[in-house]
N, C-alpha and C positions, 0 to 999 in steps of 0.2 A: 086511275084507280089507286086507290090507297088502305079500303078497306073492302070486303067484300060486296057490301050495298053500295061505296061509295064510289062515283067512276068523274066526277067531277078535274080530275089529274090522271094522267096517264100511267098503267103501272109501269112503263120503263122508266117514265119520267123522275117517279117515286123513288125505284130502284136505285137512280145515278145520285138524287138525294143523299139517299141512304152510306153512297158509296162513299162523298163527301166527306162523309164525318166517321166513316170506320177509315178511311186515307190520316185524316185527323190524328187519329187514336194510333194507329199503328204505326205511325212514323213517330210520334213523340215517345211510344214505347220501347222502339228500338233504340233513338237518343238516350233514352233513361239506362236501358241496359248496357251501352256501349259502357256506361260510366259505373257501373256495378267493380267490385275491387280497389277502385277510386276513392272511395268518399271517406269524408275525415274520421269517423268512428264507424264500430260493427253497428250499433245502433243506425246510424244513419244509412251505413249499407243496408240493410234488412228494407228498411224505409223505403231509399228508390229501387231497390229489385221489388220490392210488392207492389208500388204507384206502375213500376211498366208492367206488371201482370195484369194491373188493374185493367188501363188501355190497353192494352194488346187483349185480354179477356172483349172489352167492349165492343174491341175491331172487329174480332170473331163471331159477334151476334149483329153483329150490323151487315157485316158481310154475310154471313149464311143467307139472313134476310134479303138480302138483295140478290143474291144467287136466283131465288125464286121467282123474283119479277125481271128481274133483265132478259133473261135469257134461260130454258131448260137444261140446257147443256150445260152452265158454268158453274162451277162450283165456288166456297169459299174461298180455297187454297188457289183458283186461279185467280181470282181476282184480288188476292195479296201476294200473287207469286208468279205470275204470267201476265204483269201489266209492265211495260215500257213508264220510262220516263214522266214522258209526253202524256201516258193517259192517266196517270197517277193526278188527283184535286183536291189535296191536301194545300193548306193555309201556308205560306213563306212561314212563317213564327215557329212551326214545329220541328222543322228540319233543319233549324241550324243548329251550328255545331258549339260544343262550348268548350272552352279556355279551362277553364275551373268550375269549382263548387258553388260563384256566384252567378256562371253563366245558366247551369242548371236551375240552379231557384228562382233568378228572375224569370229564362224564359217560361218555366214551371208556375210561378204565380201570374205573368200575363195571360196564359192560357186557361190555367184553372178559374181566376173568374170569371171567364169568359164562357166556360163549357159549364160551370155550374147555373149561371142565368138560363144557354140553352137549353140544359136539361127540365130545368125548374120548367121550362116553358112547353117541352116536349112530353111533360109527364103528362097532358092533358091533351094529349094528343086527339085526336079523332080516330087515328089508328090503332087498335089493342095493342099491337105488338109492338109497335115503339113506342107507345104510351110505357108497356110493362119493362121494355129495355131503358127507356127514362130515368122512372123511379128508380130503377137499383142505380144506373150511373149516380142521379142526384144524388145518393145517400156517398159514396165513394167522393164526387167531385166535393160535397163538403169537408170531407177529412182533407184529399188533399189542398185545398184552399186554405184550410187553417195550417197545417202544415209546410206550406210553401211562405203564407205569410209571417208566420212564427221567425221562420230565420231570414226573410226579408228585415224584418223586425230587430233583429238581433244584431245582425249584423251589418247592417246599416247605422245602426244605434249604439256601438261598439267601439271599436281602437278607430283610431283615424283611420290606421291601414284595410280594414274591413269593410269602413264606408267610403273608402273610397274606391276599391273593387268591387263593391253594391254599386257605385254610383256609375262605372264604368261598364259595369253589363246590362244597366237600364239603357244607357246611351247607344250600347250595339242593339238592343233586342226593340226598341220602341217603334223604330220604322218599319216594324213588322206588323203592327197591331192594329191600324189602320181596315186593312185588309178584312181582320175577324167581320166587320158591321159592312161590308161591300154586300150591296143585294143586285140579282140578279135577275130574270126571268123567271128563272126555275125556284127562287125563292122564293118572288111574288105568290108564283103559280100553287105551292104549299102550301102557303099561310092564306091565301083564299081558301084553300078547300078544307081549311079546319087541321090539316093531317102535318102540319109543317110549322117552324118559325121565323119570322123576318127579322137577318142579325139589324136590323136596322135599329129595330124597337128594342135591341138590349145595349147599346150603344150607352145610354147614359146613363143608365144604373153601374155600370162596367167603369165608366167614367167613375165614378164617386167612391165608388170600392176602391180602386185602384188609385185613384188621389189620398183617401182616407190610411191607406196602409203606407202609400210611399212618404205622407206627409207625417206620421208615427213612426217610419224609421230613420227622419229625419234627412229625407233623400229629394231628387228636387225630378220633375218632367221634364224632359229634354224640351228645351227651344226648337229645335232643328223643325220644320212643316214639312220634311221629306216621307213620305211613306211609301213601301214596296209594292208591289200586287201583282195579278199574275197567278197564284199558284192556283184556284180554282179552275183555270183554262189550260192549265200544264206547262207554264212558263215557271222553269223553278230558278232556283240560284243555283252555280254551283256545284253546292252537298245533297244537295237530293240523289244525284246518277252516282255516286261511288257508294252508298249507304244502303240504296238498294241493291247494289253489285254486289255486295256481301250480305246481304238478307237473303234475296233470291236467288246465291250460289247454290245451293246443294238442289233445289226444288227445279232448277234448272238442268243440274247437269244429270239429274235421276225423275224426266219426268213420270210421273204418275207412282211414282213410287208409294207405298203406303207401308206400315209401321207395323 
């Protein structure tokens, strides 16, 4: 079930969907945020503390939604603050960790064109409610796509020494992206019933983006054919388990607390 006529998918099944990509969202917002006081200007501070509001905002309607069909009992706060490790199915590419200001934008633009295809594709959902959670993402994943690729752009296309720390956080961050287009059961199982999308089919538009921008900043695709995976089954690397040891500290140690 994914809609209320439509029983074609199961709603847990819907639900652990759903969980996928608010896992997504709220792990790369907490990376964003770690890096908040960091960044090279106040301008650009303002920039990545509003991109993690952005997703961590996203996680939170993704997760409320899923709260509904998994389970009566669960709320959204557990299920971004009462999951283990292991049951965390967020992508390797969002959770690691960065060096600097390039490690941020590249993993930042591998993702962002990747989630702005999905969305494009999710706004037509079958389902109202991720259809309408879509649309707004889509409009957000566009800024930050331009945004990420702007200083891909720049700084790739820049001093030697710029593009060649561009060049050096594509090479850590590539073997991670693989993974974004792995389809699975529960994928298939979405994208038949109208209410989901198969990263399969955004694979080479993803491709073209991402060659068109790295090929304007004057930057090159890693050789290496090694690619990660894993993090949809709860195989992380790792920076997943200390990242949410300090996410999940206080929700932990005061549960049920409320505000």
């Amino acid at each position: 079930m994914t809609t209320k006529e439509d029983t074609t998918i199961a709603t847990g099944q819907f639900g652990v969907y759903l969980i996928r990509h608010a896992d997504d969202n709220l792990v790369l917002g907490q990376r964003l945020a770690e890096y908040v006081t960091r960044a090279p200007d106040l301008e650009e501070e303002l920039a990545v503390a509003n991109i993690a509001l952005d997703h961590i905002g996203l996680a939170t309607h993704l997760f409320t939604y899923a709260a509904t069909l998994v389970d009566g009992d669960t709320s959204a706060d557990d299920l971004a603050m009462l999951r283990s490790e292991r049951e965390y199915s967020n992508v390797l590419l969002v959770e690691q960790p960065h060096d600097g200001f390039g490690d941020v934008m590249v993993r930042q633009f591998l993702f962002d064109a990747y989630q702005l295809l999905l969305w494009q594709a999710l706004s037509t959902s079958g389902d109202s409610t991720l259809s309408g959670i879509a649309q707004r993402a889509e409009r957000e994943a566009t800024y930050h796509l331009r945004h990420s690729s702007n200083w891909l752009i720049r700084l790739g296309d820049g001093t030697s020494e710029s593009h060649s720390r561009m060049q050096q956080s594509i090479n850590r961050m590539w073997r991670f992206t693989g993974e974004l287009f792995e389809s699975d059961e529960l994928d298939v199982a979405v994208a038949a019933s109208g209410v989901g999308a198969d990263p399969v089919e955004l694979e080479g538009a993803w491709r073209a983006c991402v060659a068109d921008v790295i090929d304007e900043a004057t930057l090159s695709i890693p050789e290496d054919p090694y690619q990660a995976s894993g993090g949809r089954s709860g195989i992380h690397t790792e920076h997943l388990g200390p990242m949410l040891a300090e996410m999940q500290s206080l929700a932990r140690s005061y549960p049920g607390l409320s505000w």
